[in-house]
C-alpha positions as CSV (number, residue, x, y, z in Angstrom):
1,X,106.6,44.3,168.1
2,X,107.9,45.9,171.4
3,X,106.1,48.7,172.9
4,X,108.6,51.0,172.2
5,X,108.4,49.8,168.6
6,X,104.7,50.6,168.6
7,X,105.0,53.7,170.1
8,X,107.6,54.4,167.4
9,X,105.0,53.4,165.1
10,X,102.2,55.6,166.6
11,X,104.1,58.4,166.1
12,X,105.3,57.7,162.8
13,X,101.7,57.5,161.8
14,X,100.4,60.9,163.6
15,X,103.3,62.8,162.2
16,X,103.1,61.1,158.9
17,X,98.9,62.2,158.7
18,X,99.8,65.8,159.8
19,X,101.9,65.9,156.9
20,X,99.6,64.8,154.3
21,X,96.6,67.3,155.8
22,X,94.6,63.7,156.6
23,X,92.4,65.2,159.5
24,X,90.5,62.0,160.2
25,X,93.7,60.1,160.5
26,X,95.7,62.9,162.7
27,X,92.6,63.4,165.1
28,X,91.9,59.7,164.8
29,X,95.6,59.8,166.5
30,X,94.5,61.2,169.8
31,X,92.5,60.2,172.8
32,X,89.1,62.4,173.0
33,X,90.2,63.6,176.3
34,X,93.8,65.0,174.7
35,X,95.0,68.2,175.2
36,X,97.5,70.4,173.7
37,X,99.8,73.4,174.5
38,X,100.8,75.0,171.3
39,X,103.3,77.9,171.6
40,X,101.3,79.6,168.8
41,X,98.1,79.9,170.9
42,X,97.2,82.5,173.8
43,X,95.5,79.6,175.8
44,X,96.0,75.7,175.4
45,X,93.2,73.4,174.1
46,X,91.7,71.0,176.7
47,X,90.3,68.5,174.3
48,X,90.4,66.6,170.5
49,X,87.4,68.4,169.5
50,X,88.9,71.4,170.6
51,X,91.8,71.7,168.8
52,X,89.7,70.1,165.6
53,X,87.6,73.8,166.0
54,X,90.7,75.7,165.8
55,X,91.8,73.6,162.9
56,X,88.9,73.8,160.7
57,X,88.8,77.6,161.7
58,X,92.8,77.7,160.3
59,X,91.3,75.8,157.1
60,X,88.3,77.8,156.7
61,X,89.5,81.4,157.4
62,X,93.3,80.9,157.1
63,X,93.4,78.9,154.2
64,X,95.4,76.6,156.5
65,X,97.5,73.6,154.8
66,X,100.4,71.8,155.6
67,X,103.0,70.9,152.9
68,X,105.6,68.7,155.3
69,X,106.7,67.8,158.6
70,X,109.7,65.8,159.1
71,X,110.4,64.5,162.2
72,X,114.2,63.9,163.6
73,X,116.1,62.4,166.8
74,X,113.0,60.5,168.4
75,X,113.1,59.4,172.0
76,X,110.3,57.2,173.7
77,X,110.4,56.8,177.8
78,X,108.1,53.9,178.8
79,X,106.1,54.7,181.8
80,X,103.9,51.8,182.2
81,X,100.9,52.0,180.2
82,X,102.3,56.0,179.4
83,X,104.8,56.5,176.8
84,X,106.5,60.2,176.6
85,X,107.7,60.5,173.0
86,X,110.1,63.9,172.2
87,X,111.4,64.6,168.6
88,X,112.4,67.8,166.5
89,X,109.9,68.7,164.2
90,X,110.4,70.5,160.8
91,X,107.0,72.1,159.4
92,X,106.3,73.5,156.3
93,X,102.8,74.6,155.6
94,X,100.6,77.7,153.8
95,X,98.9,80.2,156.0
96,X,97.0,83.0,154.6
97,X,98.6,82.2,151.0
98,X,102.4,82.4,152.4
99,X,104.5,80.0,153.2
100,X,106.3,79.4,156.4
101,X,108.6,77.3,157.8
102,X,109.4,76.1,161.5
103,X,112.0,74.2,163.8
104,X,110.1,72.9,166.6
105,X,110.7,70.7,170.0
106,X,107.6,68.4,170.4
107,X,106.9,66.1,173.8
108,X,103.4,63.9,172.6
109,X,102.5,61.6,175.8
110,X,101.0,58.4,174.7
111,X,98.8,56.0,176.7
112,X,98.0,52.2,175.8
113,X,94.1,51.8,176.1
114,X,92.7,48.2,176.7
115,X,92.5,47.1,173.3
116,X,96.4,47.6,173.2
117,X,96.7,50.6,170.9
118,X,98.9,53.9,171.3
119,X,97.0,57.2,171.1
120,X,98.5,60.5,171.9
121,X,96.7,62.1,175.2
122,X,98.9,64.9,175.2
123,X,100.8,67.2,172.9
124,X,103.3,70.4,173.9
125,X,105.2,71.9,171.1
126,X,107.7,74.6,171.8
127,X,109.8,76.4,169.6
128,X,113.4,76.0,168.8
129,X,115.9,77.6,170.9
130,X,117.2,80.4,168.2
131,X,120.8,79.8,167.1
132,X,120.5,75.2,167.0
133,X,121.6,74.3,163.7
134,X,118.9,73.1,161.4
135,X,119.0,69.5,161.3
């Protein structure tokens, strides 16, 4: 497999553990050192553990659960040992006992660490210019 391929595949996976609430497997997805700008948050999360607080805070006090993510027109730019993967994002989850739904843009930077796996080192999400068509 190419490393585009794998990258593909890295992605796959994270996306594919968000959407089945796996928390080991989606944090097990990202570097320590990974940060994330969320627009949803005041201020963005400088590390895994980080954002692993905020989401066990969501769970805990939020009743936090996700119900699906989809993910559409994927596009992987090989920098070297750095990946940049962009995708839409459809997400449906529970929050405080109501459902919502969103159409996000999502840029997740990948890096290839020595024993040749892909983790995620960086994740911005953005929200859909109103108006796109749903996919």
């Amino acid at each position: 497999m190419n490393d585009r391929e794998q990258v593909l595949t890295a992605a796959a996976e994270l996306v594919a553990a968000f959407a089945r609430n796996d928390r080991d497997a989606y944090f097990g997805a990202f570097t320590a050192d990974a940060s994330f700008v969320f627009h949803t948050l005041p201020q963005s999360l400088l590390s895994r553990a980080a954002y692993q607080a905020v989401w066990d805070r969501w769970r805990d006090e939020d009743d936090f659960e996700v119900l699906s993510c989809t993910s559409s027109n994927a596009f992987v730019s090989l920098q070297g040992d750095v990946a940049v993967f962009i995708h839409d994002v459809a997400t449906e989850l529970r929050l405080q006992g109501e459902l919502h739904f969103s159409q996000e843009r999502e840029t997740i930077v990948f890096r290839q660490e020595q024993q040749g796996l892909w983790l995620a080192c960086h994740e911005h999400l953005s929200a859909m210019p109103e108006g796109l068509p749903i996919p």
